[in-house]
C-alpha positions in Angstrom: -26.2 -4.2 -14.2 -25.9 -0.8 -12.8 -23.7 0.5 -10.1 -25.1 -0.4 -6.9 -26.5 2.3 -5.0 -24.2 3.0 -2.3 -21.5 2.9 -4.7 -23.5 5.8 -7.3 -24.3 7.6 -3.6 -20.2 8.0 -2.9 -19.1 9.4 -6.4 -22.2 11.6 -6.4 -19.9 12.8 -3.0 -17.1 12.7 -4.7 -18.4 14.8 -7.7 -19.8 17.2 -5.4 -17.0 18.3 -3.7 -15.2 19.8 -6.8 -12.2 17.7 -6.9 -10.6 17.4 -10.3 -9.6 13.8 -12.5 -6.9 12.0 -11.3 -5.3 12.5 -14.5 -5.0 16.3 -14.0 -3.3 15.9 -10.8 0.0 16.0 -9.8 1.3 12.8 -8.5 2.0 14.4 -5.2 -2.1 15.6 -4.9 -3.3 12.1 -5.7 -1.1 10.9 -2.8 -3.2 13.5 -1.1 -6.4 11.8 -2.4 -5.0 8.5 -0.8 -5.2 10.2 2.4 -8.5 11.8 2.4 -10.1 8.2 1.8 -8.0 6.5 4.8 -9.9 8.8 6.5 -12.9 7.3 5.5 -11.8 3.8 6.3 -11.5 4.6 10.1 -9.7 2.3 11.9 -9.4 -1.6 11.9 -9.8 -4.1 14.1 -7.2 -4.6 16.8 -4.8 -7.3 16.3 -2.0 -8.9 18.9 1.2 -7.9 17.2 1.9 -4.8 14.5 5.9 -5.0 13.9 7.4 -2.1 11.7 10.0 -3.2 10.1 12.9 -2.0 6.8 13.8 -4.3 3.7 17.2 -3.8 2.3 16.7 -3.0 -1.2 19.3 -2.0 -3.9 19.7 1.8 -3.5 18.0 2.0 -0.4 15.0 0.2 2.1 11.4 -0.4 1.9 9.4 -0.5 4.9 7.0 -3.4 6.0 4.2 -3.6 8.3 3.8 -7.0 9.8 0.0 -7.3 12.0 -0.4 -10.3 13.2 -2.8 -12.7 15.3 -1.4 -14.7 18.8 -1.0 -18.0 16.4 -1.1 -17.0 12.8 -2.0 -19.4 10.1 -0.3 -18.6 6.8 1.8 -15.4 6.0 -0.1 -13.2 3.5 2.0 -11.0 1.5 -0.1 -7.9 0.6 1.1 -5.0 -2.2 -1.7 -2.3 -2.3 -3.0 -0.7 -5.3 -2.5 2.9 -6.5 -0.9 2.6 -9.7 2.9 2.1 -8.6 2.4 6.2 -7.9 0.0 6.4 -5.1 -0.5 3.9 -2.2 1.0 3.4 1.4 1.2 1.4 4.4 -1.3 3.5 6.4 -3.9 3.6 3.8 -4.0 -0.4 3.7 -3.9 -1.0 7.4 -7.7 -1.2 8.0 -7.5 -3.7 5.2 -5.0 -5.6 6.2 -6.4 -5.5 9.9 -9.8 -7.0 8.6 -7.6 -9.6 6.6 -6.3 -10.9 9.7 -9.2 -11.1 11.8 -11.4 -12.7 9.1 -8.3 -15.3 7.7 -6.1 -15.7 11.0 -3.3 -14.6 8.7 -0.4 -12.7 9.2 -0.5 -9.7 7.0 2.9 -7.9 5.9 2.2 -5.2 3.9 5.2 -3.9 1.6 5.7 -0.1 0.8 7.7 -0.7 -2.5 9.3 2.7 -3.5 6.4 4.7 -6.2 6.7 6.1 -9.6 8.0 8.5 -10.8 10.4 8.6 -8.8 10.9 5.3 -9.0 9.9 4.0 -12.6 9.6 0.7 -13.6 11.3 -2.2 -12.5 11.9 -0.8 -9.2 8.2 -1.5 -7.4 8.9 -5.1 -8.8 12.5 -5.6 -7.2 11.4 -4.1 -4.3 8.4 -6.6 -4.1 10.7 -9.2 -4.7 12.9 -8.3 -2.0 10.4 -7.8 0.5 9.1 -11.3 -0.4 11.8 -12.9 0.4 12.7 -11.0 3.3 9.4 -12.0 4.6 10.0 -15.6 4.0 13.4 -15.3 6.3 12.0 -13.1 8.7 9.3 -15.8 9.7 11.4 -18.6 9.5 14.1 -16.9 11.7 10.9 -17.1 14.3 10.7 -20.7 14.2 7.3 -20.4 12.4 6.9 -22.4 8.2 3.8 -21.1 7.5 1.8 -21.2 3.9 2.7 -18.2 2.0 0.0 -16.2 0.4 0.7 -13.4 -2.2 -2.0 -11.2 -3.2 -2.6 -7.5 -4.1 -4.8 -5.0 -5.6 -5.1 -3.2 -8.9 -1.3 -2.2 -9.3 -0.6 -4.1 -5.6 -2.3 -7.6 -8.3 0.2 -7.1 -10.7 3.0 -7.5 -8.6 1.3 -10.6 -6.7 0.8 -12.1 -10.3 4.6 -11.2 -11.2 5.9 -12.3 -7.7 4.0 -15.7 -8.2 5.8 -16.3 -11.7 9.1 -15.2 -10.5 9.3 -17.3 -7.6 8.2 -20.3 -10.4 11.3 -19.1 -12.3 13.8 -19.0 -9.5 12.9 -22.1 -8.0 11.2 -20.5 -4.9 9.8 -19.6 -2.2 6.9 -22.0 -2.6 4.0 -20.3 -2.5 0.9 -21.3 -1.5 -1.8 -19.4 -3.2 -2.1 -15.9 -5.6 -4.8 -13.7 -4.7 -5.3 -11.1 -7.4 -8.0 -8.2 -6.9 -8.9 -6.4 -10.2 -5.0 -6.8 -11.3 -3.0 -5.2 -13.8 -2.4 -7.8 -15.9 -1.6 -6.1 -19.5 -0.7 -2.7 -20.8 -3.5 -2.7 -23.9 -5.2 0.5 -22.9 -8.0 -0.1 -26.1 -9.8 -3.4 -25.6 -13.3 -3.5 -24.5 -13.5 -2.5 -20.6 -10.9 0.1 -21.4 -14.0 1.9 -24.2 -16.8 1.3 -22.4 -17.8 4.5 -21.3 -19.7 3.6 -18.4 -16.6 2.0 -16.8 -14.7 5.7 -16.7 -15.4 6.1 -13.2 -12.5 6.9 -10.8 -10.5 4.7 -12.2 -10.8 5.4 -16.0 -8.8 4.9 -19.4 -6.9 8.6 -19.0 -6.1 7.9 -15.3 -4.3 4.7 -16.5 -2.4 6.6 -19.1 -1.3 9.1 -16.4 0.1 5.8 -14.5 1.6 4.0 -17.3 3.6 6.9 -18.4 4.4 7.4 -14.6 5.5 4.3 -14.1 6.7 2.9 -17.8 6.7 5.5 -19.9 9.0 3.1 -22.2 6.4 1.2 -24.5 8.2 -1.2 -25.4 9.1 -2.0 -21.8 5.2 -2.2 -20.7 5.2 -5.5 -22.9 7.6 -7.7 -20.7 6.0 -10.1 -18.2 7.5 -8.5 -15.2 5.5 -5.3 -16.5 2.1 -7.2 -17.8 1.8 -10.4 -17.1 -0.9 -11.7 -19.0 2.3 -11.6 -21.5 4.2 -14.2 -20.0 4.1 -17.6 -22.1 4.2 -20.2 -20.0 1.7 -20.3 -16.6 1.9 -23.7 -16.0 3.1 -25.1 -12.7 1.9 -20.9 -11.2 0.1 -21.6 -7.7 -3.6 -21.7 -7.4 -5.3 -18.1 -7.9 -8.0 -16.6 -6.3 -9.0 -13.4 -8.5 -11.2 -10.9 -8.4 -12.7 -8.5 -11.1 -15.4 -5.4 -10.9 -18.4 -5.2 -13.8 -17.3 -1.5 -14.1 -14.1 -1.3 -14.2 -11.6 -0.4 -17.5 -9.4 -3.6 -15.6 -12.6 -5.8 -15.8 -11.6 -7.7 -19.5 -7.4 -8.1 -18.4 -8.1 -9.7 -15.3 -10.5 -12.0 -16.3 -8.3 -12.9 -19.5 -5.3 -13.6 -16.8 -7.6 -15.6 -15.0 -8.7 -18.1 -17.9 -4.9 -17.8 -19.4 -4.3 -19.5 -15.9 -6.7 -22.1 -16.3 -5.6 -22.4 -19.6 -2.6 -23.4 -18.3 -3.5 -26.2 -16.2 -3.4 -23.7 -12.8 -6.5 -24.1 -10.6 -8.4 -20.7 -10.4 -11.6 -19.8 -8.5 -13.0 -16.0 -10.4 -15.9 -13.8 -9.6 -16.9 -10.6 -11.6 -18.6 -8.9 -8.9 -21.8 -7.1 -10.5 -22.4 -3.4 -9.9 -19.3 -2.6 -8.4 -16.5 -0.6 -9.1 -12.3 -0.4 -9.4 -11.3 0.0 -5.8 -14.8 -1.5 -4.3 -12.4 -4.4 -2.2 -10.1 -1.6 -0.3 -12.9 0.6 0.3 -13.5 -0.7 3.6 -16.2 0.8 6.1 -17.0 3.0 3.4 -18.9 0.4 0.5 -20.9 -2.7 1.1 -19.0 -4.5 -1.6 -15.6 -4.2 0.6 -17.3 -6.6 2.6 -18.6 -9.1 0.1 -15.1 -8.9 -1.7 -13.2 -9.9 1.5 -15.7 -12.7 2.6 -15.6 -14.0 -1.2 -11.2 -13.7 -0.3 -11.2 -15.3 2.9 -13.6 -18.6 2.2 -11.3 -19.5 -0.4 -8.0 -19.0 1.7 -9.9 -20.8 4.4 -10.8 -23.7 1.9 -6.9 -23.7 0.3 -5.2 -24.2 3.5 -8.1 -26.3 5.0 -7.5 -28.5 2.2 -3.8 -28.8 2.1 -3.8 -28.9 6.0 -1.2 -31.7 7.5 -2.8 -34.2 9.4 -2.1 -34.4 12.9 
């Protein structure tokens, strides 16, 4: 179907006031574009506890955000989108704020170090690290909570690698993966990627521009820590919650994770929302389908933990 209205009413905007292709830009100007649409978003919700916090990472530290309800009911980890070049804690905090008051979660979002200057692996061992950090940091406060990993676009490419490396380590356990239009593979030529009424403000050469950003070694773009719809083995992944847009060029490689899961024996609940676009679930305050996308998010958390609840 075609876009839906509001969502043909904000590029028309968008179009109108002059501003050129991602790809053209400078990674510093797109982080300039990520600003301009937090904006937009306005503020969230209030929640009863926001806690700024720094991970120890190898060369350095990554800051967290931790927002929080009075009794939370599972730690969600969250990595936002943006490519692994553009992205930051403030432009996911009306998000994250909406995540808690719809889930009763406790969100922590992580601020892994961005490409270029920080190419490939580094947003993944900084995810890491902040994963486990987070994992610590909860049970030093006397809470054991179900972990949640989940991200969008780039931000669902680390969830999906998080959720395989803790498999390969032997832990954290983790409760549930919550992709949103992930990266899963670096093929930038199968079907979504051509169709040229999914070049919108995500599009093909805007995903060039990250890739070479990010992994501009090809042969590095086909490990599972960089795609990981190239991994071999899913079994025994946690259940997945994921999340694709009709127009979108990362429509066909999230879906293709998504049944590779099932595949695998790995219980996954999908949608392909219709008539949206890539970026539609952040968009918050701004497009209808933000809305839709978080409710369709938060039932099945609230099912997931409902379902694995202790008894009394």
């Amino acid at each position: 179907m075609a876009l839906d209205e509001a969502t043909a009413g904000f590029l028309a905007q968008m179009a109108e006031s002059g501003m050129k292709p991602l790809h053209e830009m400078t990674p510093e100007e797109a982080r300039g574009l990520g600003g301009a649409l937090r904006d937009m978003y306005g503020p969230g919700p209030e929640v009863a506890h926001v806690v700024e916090e720094s991970v120890p990472v190898a060369g350095g530290s990554v800051p967290v955000r931790i927002l929080a309800p009075e009794a939370p009911c599972a730690v969600f980890v969250y990595y936002h989108g943006g490519g692994w070049v553009i992205g930051s804690l403030d432009e996911s905090d009306t998000l994250a704020r909406k995540i808690v008051e719809r889930t009763g979660a406790a969100v922590v979002l992580v601020d892994y170090r961005l490409a270029p200057e920080h190419r490939y692996p580094v947003a993944v061992e900084d995810s890491w690290a902040a994963l486990l950090w987070s994992v610590r940091h909860f049970a030093e406060h006397g809470t054991d909570l179900p972990l949640i990993v989940g991200g969008d676009s780039a931000g669902g490419n680390l969830a999906a690698i998080m959720a395989q490396r803790a498999k390969a380590e032997g832990g954290p356990a983790i409760a549930l993966q919550v992709l949103v239009y992930p990266v899963t593979d670096a093929d930038l030529d199968n079907a979504s990627y051509s169709d040229p009424s999914n070049q919108l403000m995500l599009s093909r050469d805007s995903m060039v521009w990250f890739w070479d950003h990010y992994a501009p070694d090809q042969a590095s773009r086909r490990r599972a820590d960089a795609s990981p719809l190239q991994a071999t083995d899913l079994a025994g992944l946690p259940p997945a919650v994921v999340l694709t847009a009709e127009h979108d060029v990362l429509r066909d490689e999230g879906e293709a994770y998504a049944e590779k899961l099932r595949a695998a024996g790995v219980a996954v609940q999908s949608r392909r929302f219709e008539g949206q676009m890539h970026g539609f679930f952040t968009m918050v305050n701004v497009l209808p389908g933000a809305d839709a996308g978080l409710e369709y998010v938060a039932e099945h958390i609230d099912r997931h933990l409902a379902s694995h609840a202790q008894p009394a």
